[in-house]
Biopython code that builds the backbone (N, CA, C, O; Angstrom):
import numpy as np
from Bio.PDB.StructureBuilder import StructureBuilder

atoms = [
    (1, "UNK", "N", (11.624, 43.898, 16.835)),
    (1, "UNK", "CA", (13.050, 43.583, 16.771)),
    (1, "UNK", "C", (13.816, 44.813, 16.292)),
    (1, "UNK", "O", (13.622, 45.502, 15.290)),
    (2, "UNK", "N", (14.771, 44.921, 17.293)),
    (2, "UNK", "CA", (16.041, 45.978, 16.290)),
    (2, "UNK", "C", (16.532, 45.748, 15.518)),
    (2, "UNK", "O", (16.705, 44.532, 15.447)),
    (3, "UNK", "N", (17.160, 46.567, 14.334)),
    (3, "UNK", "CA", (18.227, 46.568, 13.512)),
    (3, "UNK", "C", (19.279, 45.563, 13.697)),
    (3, "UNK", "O", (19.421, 44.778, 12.759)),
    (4, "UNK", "N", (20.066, 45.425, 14.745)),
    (4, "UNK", "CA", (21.279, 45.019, 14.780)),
    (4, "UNK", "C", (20.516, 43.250, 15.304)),
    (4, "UNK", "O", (20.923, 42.324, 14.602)),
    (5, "UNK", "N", (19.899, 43.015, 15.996)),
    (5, "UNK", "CA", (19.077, 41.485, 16.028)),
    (5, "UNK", "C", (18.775, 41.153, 14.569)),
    (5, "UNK", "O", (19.177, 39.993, 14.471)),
    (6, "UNK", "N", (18.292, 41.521, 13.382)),
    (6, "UNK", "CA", (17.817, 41.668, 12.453)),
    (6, "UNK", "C", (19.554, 41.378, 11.490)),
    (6, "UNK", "O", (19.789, 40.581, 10.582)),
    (7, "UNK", "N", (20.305, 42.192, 12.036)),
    (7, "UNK", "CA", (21.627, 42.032, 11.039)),
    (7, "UNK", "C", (22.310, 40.713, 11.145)),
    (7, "UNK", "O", (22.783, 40.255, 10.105)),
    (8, "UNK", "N", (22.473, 39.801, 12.628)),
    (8, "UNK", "CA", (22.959, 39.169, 13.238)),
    (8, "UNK", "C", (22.120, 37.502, 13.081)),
    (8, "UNK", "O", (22.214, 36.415, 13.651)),
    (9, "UNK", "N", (21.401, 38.016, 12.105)),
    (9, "UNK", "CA", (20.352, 36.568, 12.159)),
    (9, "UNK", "C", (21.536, 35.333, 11.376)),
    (9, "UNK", "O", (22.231, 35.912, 10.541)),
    (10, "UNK", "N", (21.720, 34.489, 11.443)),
    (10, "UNK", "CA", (22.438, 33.389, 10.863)),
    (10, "UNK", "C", (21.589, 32.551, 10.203)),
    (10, "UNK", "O", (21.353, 31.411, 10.602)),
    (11, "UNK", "N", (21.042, 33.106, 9.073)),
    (11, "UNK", "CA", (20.525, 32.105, 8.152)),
    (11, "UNK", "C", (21.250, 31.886, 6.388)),
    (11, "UNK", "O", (20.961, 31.480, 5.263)),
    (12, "UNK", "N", (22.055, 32.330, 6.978)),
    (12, "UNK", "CA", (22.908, 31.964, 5.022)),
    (12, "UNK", "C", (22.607, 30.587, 5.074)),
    (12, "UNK", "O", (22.322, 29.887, 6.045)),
    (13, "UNK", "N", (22.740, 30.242, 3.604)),
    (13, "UNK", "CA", (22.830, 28.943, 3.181)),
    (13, "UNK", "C", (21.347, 28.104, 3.474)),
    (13, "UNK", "O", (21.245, 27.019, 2.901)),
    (14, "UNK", "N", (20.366, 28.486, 4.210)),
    (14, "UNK", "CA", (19.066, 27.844, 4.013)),
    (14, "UNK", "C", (18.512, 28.042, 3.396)),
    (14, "UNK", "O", (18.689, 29.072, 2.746)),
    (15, "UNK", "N", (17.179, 27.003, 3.082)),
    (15, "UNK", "CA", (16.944, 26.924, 2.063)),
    (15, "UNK", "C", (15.640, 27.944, 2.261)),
    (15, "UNK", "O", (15.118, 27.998, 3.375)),
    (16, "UNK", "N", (15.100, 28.782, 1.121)),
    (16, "UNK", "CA", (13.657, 29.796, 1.423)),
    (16, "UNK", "C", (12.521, 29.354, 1.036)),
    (16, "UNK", "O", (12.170, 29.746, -0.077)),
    (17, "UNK", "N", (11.538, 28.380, 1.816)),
    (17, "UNK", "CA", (9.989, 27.948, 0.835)),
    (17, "UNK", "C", (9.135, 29.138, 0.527)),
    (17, "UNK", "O", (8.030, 28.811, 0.094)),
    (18, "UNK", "N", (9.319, 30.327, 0.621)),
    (18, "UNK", "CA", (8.754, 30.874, 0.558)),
    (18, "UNK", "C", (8.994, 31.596, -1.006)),
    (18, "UNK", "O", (8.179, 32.353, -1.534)),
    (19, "UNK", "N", (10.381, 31.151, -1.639)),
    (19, "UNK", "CA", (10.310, 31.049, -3.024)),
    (19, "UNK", "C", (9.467, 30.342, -3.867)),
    (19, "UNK", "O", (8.982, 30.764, -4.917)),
    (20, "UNK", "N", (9.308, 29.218, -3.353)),
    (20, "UNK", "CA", (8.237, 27.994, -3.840)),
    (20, "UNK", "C", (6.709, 29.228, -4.452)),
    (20, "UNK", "O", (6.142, 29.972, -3.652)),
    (21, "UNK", "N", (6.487, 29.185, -5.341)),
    (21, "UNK", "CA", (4.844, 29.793, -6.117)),
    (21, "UNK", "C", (3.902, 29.171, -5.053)),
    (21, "UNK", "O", (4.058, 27.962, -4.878)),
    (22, "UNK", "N", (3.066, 29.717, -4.402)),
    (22, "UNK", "CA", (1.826, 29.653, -3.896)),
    (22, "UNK", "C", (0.973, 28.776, -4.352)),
    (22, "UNK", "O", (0.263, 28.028, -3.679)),
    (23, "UNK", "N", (1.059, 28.893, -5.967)),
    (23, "UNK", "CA", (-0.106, 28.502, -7.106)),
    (23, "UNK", "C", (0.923, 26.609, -6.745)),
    (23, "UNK", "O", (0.156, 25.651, -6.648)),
    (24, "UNK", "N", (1.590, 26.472, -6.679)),
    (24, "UNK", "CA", (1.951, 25.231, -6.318)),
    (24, "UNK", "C", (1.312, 24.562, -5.506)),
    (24, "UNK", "O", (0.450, 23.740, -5.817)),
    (25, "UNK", "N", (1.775, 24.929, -4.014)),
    (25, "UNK", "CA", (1.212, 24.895, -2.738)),
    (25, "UNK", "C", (-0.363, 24.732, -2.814)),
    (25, "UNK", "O", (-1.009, 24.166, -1.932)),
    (26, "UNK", "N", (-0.807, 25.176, -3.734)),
    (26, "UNK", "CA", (-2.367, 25.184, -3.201)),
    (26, "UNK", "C", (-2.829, 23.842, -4.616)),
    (26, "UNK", "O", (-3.806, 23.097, -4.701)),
    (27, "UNK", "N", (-1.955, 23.976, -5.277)),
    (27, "UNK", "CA", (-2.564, 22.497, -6.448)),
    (27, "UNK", "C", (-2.424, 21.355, -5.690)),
    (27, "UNK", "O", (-3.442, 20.791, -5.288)),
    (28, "UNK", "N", (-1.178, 20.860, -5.390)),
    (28, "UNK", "CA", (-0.900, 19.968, -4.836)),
    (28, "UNK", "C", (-1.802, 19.695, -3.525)),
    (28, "UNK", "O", (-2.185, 18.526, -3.460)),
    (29, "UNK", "N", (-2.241, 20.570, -2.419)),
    (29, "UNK", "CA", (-3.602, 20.582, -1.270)),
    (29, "UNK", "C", (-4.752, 20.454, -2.255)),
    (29, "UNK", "O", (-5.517, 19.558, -1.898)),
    (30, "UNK", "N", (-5.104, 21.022, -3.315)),
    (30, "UNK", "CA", (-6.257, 20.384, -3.851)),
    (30, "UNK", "C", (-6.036, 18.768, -4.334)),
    (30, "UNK", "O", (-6.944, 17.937, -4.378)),
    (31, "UNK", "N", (-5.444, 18.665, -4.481)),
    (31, "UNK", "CA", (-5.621, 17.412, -5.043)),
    (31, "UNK", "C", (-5.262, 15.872, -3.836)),
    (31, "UNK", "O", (-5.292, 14.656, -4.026)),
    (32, "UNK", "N", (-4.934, 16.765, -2.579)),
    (32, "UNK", "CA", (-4.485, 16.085, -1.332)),
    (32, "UNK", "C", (-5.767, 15.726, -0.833)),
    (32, "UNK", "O", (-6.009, 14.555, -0.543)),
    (33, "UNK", "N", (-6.984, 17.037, -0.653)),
    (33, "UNK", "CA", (-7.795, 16.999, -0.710)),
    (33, "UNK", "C", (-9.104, 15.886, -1.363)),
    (33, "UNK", "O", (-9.857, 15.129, -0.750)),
    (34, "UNK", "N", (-9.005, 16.113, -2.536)),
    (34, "UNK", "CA", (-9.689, 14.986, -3.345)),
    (34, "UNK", "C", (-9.366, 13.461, -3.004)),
    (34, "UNK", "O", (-10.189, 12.578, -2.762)),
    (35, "UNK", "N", (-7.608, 13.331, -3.051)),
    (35, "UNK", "CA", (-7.638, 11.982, -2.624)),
    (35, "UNK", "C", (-8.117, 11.701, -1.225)),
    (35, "UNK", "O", (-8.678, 10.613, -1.097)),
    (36, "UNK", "N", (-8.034, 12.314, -0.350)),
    (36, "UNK", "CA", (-8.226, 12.100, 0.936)),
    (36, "UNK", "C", (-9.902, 11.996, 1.093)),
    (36, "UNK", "O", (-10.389, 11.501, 2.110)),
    (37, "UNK", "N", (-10.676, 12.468, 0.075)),
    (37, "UNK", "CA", (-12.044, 12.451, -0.068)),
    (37, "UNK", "C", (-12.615, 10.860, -0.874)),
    (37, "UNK", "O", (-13.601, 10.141, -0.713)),
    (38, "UNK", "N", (-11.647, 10.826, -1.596)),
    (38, "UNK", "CA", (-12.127, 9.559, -2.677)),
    (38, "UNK", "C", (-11.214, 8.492, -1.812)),
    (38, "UNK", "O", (-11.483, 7.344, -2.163)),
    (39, "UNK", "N", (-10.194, 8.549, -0.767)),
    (39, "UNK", "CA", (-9.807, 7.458, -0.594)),
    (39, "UNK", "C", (-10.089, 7.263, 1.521)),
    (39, "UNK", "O", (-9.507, 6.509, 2.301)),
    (40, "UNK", "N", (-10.901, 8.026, 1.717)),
    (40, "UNK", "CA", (-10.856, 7.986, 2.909)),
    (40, "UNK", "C", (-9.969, 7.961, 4.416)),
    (40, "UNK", "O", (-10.134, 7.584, 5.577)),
    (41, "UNK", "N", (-8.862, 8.669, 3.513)),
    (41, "UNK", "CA", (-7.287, 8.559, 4.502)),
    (41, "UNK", "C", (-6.299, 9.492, 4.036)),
    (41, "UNK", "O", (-5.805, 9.568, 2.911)),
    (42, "UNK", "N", (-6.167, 9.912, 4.645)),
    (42, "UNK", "CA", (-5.075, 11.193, 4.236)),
    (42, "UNK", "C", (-3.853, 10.759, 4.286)),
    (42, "UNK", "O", (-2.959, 11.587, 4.114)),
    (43, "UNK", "N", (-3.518, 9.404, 4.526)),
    (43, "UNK", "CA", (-2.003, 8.930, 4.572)),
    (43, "UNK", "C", (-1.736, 7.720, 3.920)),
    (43, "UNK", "O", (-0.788, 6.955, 4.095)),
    (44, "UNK", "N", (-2.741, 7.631, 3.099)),
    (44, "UNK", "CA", (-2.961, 6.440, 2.889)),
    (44, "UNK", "C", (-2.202, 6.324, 1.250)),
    (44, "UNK", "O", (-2.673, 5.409, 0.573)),
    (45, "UNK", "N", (-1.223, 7.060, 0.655)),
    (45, "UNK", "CA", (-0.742, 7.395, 0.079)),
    (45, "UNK", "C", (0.544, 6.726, 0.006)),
    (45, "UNK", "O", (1.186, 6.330, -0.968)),
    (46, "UNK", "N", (0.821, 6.684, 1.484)),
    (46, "UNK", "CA", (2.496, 5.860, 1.901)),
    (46, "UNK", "C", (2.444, 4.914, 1.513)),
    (46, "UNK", "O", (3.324, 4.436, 0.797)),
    (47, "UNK", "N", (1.224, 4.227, 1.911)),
    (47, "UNK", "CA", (1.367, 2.819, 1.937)),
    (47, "UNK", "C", (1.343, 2.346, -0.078)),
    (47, "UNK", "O", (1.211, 1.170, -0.417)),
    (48, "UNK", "N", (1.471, 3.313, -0.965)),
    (48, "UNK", "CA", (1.317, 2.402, -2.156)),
    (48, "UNK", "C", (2.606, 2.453, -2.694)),
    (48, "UNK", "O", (3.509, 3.005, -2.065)),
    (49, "UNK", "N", (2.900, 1.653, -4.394)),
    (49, "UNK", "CA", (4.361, 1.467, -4.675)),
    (49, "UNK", "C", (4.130, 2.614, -5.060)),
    (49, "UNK", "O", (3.133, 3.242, -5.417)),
    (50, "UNK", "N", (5.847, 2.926, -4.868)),
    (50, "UNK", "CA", (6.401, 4.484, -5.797)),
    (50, "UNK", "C", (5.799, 3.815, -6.979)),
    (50, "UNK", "O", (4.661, 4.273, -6.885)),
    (51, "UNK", "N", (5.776, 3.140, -7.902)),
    (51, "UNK", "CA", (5.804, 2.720, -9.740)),
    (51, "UNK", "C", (4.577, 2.922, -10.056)),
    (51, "UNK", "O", (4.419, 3.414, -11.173)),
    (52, "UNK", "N", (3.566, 2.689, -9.398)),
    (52, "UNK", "CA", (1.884, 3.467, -9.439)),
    (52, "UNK", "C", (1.863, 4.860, -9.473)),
    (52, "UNK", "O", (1.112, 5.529, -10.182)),
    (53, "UNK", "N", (3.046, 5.466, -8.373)),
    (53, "UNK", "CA", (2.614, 7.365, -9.018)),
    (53, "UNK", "C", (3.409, 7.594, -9.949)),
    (53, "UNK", "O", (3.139, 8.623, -10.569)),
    (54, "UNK", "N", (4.544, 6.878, -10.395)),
    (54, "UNK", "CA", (5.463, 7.044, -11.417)),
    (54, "UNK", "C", (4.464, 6.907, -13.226)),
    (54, "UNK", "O", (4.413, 7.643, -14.212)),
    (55, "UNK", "N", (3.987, 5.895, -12.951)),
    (55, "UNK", "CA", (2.509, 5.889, -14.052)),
    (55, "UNK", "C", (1.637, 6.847, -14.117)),
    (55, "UNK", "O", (1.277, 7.405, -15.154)),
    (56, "UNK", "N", (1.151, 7.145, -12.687)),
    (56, "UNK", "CA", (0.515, 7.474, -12.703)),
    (56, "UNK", "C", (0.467, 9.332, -13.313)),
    (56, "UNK", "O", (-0.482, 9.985, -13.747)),
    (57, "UNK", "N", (1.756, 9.672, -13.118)),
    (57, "UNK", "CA", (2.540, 10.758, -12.981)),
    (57, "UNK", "C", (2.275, 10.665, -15.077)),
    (57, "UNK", "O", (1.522, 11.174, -15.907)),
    (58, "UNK", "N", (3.237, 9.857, -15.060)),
    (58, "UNK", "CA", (3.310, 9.501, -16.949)),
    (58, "UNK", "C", (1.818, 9.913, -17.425)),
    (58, "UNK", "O", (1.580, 10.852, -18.185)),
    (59, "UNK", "N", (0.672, 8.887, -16.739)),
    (59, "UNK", "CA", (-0.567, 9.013, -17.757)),
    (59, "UNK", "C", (-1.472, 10.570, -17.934)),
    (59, "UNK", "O", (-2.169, 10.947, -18.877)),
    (60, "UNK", "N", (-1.116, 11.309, -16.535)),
    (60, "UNK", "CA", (-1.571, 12.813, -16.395)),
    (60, "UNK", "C", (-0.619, 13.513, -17.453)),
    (60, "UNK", "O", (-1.100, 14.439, -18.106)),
    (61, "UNK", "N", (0.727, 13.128, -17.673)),
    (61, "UNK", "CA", (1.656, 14.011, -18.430)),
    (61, "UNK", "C", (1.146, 13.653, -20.416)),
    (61, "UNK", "O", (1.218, 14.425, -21.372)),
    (62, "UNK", "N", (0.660, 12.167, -20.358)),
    (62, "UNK", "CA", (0.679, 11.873, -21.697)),
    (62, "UNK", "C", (-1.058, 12.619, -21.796)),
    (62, "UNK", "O", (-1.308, 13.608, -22.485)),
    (63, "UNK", "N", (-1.724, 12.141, -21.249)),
    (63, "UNK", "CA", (-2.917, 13.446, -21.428)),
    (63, "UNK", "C", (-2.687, 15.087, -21.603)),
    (63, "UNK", "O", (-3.274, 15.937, -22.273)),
    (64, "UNK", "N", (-1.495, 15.137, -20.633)),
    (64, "UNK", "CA", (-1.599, 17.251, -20.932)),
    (64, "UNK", "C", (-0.660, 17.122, -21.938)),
    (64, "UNK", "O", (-0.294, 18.295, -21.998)),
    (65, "UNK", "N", (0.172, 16.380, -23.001)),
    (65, "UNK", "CA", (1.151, 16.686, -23.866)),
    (65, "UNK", "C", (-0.344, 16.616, -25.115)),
    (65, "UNK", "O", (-0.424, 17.215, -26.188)),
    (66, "UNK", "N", (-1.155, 15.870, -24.611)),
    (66, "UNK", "CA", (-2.680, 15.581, -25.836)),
    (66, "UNK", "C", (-3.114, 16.807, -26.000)),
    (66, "UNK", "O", (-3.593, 16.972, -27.121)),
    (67, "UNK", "N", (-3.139, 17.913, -25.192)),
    (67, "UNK", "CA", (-4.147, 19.188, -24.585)),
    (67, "UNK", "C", (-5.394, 18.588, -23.860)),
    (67, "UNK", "O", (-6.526, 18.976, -24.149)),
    (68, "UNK", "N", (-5.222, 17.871, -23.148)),
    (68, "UNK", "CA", (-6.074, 17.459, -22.026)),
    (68, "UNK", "C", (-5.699, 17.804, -21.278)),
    (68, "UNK", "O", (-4.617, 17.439, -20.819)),
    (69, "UNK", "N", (-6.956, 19.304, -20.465)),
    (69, "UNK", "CA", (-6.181, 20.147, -19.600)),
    (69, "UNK", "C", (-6.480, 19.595, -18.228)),
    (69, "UNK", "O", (-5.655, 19.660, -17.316)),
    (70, "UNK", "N", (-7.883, 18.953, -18.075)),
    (70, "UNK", "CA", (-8.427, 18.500, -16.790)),
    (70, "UNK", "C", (-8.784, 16.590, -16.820)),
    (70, "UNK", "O", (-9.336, 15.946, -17.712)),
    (71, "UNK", "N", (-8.327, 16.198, -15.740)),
    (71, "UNK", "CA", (-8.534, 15.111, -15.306)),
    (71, "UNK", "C", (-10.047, 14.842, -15.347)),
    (71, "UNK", "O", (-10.888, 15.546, -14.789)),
    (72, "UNK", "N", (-10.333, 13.565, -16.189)),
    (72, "UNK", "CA", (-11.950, 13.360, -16.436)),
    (72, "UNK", "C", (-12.471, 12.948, -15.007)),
    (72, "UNK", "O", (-13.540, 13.301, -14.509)),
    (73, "UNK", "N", (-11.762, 12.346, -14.588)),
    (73, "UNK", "CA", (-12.748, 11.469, -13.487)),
    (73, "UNK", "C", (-12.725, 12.807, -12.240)),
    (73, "UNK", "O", (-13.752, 13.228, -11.708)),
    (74, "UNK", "N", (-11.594, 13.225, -12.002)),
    (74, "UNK", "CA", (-11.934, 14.216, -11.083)),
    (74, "UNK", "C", (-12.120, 15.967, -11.365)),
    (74, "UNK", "O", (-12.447, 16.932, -10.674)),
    (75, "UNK", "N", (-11.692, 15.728, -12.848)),
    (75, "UNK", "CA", (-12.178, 17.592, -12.906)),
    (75, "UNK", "C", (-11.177, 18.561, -12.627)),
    (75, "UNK", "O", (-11.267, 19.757, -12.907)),
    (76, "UNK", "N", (-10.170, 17.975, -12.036)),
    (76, "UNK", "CA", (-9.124, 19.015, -11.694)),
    (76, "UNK", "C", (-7.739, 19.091, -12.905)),
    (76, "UNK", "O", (-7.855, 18.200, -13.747)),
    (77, "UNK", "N", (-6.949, 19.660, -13.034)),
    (77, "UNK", "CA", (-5.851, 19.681, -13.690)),
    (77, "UNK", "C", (-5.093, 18.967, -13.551)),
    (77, "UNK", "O", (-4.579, 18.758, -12.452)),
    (78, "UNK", "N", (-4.684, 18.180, -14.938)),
    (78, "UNK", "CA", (-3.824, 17.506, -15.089)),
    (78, "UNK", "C", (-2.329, 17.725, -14.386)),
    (78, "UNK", "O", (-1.639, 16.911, -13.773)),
    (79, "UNK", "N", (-2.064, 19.247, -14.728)),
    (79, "UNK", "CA", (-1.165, 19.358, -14.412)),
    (79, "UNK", "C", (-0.724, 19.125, -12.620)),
    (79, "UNK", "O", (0.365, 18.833, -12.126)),
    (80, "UNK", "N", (-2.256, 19.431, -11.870)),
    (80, "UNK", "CA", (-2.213, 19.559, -10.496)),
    (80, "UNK", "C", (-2.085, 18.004, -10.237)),
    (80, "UNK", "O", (-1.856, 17.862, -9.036)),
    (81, "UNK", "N", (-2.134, 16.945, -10.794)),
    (81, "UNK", "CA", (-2.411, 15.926, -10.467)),
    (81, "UNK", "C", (-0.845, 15.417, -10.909)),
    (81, "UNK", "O", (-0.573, 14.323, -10.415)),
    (82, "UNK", "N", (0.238, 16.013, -11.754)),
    (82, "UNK", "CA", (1.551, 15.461, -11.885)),
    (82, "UNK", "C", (2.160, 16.126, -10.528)),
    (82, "UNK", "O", (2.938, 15.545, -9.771)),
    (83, "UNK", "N", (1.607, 17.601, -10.337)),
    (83, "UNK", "CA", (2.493, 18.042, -8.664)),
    (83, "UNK", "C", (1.943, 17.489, -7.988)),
    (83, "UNK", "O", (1.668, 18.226, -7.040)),
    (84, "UNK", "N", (1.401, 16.149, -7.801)),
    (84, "UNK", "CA", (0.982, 15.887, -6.449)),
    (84, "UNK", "C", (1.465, 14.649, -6.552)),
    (84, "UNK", "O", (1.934, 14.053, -5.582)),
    (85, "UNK", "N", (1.370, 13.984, -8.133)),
    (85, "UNK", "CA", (2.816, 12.617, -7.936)),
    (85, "UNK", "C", (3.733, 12.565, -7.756)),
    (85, "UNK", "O", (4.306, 11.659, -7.151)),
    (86, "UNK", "N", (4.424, 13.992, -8.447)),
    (86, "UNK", "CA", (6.161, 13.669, -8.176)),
    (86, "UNK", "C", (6.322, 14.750, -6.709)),
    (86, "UNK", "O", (7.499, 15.109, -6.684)),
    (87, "UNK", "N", (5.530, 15.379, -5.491)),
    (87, "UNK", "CA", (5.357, 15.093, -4.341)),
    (87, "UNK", "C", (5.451, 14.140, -3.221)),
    (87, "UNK", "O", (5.776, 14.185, -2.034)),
    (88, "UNK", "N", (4.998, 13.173, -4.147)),
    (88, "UNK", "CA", (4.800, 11.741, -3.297)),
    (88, "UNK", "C", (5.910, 11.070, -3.559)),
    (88, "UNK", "O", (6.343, 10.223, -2.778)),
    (89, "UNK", "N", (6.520, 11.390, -4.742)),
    (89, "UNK", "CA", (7.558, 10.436, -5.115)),
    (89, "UNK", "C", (8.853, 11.140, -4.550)),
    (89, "UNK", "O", (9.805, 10.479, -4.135)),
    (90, "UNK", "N", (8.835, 12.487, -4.557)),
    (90, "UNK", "CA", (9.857, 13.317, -4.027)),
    (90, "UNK", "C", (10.060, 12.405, -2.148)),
    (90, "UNK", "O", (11.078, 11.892, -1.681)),
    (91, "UNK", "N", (8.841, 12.514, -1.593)),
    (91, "UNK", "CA", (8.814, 12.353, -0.197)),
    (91, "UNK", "C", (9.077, 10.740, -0.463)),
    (91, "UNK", "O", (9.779, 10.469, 0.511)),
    (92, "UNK", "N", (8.979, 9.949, -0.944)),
    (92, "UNK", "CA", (9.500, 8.518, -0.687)),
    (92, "UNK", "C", (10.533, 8.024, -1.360)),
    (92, "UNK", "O", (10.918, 6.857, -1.439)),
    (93, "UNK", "N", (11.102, 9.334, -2.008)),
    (93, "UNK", "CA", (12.661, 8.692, -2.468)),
    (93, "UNK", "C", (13.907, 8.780, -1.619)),
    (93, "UNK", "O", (14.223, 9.934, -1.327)),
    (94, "UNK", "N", (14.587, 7.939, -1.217)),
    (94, "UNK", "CA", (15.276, 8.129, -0.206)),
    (94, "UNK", "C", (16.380, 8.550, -1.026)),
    (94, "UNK", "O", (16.655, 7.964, -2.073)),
    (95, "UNK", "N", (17.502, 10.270, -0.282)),
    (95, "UNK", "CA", (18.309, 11.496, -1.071)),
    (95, "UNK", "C", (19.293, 11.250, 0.417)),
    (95, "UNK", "O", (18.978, 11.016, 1.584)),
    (96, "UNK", "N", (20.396, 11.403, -0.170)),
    (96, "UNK", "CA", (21.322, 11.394, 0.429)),
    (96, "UNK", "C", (21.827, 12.591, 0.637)),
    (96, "UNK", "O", (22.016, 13.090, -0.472)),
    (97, "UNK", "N", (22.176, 13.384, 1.553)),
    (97, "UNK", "CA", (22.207, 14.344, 2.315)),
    (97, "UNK", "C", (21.172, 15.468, 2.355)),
    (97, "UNK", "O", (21.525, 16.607, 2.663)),
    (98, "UNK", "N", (19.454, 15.075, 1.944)),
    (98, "UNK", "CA", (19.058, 15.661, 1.642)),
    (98, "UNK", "C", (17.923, 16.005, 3.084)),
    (98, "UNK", "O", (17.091, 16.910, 3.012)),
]
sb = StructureBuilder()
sb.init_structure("model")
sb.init_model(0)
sb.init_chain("A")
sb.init_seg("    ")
for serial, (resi, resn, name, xyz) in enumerate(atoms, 1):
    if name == "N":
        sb.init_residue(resn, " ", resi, " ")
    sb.init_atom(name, np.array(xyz, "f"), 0.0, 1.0, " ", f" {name:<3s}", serial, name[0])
structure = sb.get_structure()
């Protein structure tokens, strides 16, 4: 591409994922991972109430406020296991102009 194609691009005002940390991106796939291993469905996520990851979200947070850094039953981080609730909860909250 030239310069002037390059000057002329019209992207003001969108949004950049590529700000988003990496180290995010890849907690949240691990732990997409695991469930999709322990629950045999990779979508099978939709189908439960938001108020189960909202708990569920709480009981990973009241463990890492303990210094409980890793989730017993699966070994992974607590913390990776709150980005992957409020993920789920992000994607099934319905946002108005969002």
């Amino acid at each position: 591409m030239d310069a002037f194609s390059q000057a002329i691009k019209a992207d003001a005002g969108k949004y950049r994922p590529t700000l988003v940390p990496p180290s995010l991106v890849q907690a949240v796939a691990v732990i997409r991972e695991y469930g999709t291993a322990k629950y045999g469905d990779s979508e099978n996520w939709r189908q439960v109430d938001p108020q189960r990851y909202r708990d569920a979200l709480y009981r990973h947070l009241l463990a890492y406020l303990q210094d409980e850094k890793y989730d017993l039953e699966s070994g992974l981080p607590h913390l990776w296991h709150m980005a992957c609730n409020l993920a789920f909860l992000i994607e099934l909250e319905p946002t108005e102009g969002g």
